[in-house]
C-alpha positions as CSV (number, residue, x, y, z in Angstrom):
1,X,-5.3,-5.3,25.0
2,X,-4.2,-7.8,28.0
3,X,-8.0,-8.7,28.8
4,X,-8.4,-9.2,25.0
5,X,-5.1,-11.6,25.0
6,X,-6.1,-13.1,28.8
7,X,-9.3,-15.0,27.4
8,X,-9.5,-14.2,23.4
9,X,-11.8,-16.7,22.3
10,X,-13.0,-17.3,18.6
11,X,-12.6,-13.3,18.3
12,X,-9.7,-13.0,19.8
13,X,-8.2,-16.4,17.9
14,X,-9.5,-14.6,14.3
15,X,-8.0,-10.9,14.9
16,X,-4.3,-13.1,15.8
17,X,-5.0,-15.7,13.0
18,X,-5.8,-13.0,10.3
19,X,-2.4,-10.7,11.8
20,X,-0.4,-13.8,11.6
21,X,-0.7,-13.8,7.8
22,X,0.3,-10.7,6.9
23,X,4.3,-9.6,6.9
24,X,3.5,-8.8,10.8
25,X,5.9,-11.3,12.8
26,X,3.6,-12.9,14.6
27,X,2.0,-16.6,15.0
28,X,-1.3,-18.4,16.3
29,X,-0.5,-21.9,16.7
30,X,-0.2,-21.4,20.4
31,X,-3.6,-19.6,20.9
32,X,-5.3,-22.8,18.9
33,X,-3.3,-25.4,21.2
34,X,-4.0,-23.6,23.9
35,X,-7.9,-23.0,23.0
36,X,-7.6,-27.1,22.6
37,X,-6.4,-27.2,25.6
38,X,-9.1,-25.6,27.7
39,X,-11.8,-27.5,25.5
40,X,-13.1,-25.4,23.0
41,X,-14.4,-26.8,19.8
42,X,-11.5,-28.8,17.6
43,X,-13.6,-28.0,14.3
44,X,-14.9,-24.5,15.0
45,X,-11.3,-23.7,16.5
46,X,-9.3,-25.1,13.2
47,X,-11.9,-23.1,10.5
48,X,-11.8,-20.1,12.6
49,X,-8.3,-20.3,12.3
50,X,-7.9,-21.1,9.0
51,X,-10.7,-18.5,7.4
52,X,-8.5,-15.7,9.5
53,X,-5.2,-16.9,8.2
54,X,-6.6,-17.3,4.4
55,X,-8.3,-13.5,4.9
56,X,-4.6,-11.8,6.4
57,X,-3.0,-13.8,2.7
58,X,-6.1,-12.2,0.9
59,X,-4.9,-8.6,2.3
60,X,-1.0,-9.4,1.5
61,X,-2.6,-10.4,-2.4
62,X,-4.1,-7.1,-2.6
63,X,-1.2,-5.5,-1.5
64,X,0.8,-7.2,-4.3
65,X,-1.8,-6.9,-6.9
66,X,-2.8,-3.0,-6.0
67,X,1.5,-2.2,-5.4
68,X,3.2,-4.6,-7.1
69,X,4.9,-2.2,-9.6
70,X,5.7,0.6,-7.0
71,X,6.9,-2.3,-4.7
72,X,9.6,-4.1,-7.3
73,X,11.1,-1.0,-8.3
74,X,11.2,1.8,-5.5
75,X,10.5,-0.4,-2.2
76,X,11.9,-4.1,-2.6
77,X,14.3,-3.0,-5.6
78,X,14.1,-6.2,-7.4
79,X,16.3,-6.2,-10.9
80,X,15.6,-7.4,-13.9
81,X,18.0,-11.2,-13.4
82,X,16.1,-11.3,-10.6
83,X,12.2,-11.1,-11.7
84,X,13.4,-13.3,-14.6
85,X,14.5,-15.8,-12.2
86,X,11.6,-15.4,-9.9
87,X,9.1,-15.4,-12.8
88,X,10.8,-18.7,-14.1
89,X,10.3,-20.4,-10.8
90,X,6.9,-19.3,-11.0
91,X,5.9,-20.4,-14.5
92,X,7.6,-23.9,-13.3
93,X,5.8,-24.5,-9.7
94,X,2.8,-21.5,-10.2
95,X,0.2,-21.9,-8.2
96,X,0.7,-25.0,-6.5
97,X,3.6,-22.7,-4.5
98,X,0.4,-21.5,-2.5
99,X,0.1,-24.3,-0.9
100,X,3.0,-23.7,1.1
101,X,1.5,-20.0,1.9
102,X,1.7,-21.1,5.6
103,X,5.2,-21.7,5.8
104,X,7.1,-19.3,8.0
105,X,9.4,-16.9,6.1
106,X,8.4,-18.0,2.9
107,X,4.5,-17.7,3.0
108,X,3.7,-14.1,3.3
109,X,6.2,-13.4,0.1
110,X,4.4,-16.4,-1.8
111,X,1.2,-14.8,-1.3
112,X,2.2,-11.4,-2.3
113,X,4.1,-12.7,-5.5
114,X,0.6,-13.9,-6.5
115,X,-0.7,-10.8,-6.4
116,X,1.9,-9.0,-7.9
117,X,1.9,-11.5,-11.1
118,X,-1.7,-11.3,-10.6
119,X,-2.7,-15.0,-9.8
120,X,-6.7,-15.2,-10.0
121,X,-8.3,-14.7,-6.8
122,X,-10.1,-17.6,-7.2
123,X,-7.3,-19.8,-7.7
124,X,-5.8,-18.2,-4.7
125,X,-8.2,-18.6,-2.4
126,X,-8.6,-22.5,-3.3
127,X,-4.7,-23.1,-3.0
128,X,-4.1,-20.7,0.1
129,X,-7.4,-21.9,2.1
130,X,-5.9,-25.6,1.4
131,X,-2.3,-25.2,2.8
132,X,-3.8,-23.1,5.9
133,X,-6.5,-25.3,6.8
134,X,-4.3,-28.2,6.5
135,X,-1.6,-26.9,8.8
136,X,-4.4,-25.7,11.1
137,X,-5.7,-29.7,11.3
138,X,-2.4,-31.0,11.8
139,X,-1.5,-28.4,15.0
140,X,-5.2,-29.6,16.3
141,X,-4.2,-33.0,15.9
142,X,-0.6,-32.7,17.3
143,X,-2.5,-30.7,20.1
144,X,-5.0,-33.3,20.5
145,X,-3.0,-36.2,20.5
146,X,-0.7,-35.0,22.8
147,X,-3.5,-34.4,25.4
148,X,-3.6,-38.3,24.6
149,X,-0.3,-39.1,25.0
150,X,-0.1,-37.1,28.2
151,X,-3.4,-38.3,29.7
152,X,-4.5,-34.3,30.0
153,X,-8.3,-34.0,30.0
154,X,-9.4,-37.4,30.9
């Protein structure tokens, strides 16, 4: 597992992008700065990054959309004031929400309350894909404006 870490690549940068969107507590950004960093492909790093991300939310989805009944009442223990208020914050915002799947804290549970209210996967996709390729493009940009800034690699 340290060799796979040591120099991950594309491979490597998927598998952590893909675990990084599920309720694991883990995050990528660094592996795609430092991928920038060491020269690899800006585009090829941010899609790879962002298909990975999008595919762990399309798991957490499933999760909701295969659990979501055993998971409100025996695991999470949601009651009833509380999936009214969480259903009228979705029937307000819906979808759009998604786009903010990347957020920490707040993304993994946005994605999974789609599938438990059964958002259409196409819908999902389109609105999840968004928010994570953008945040993806802006880390690359911070990342590669920095090396700028900083006059590394050049």
């Amino acid at each position: 597992m340290e060799q796979f870490f040591a120099s991950p690549g594309y491979p490597g940068l998927f598998v952590l992008s893909f675990l990084a969107s599920t309720l694991l507590p883990v995050g990528s950004e660094w592996l795609v700065a430092a991928m920038l960093l060491n020269r690899h492909e800006p585009v090829a790093v941010t899609a790879v990054a962002a298909v990975g991300n999008t595919l762990g939310a399309c798991t957490t989805w499933a999760v909701g959309i295969a659990g979501g009944p055993f998971l409100i009442d025996r695991v999470l223990r949601i009651d009833p004031a509380a999936r009214e208020r969480a259903g009228r914050f979705y029937r307000r915002y819906g979808v759009w929400s998604l786009l903010l799947s990347w957020l920490p804290i707040v993304g993994d549970p946005l994605c999974l309350a789609a599938g438990i209210l059964r958002v259409g996967f196409g819908r999902f996709l389109l609105f999840v894909f968004a928010g994570k390729l953008a945040r993806y493009a802006a880390v690359a940009w911070l990342t590669l404006g920095g090396m700028g800034l900083f006059g590394v690699g050049g």
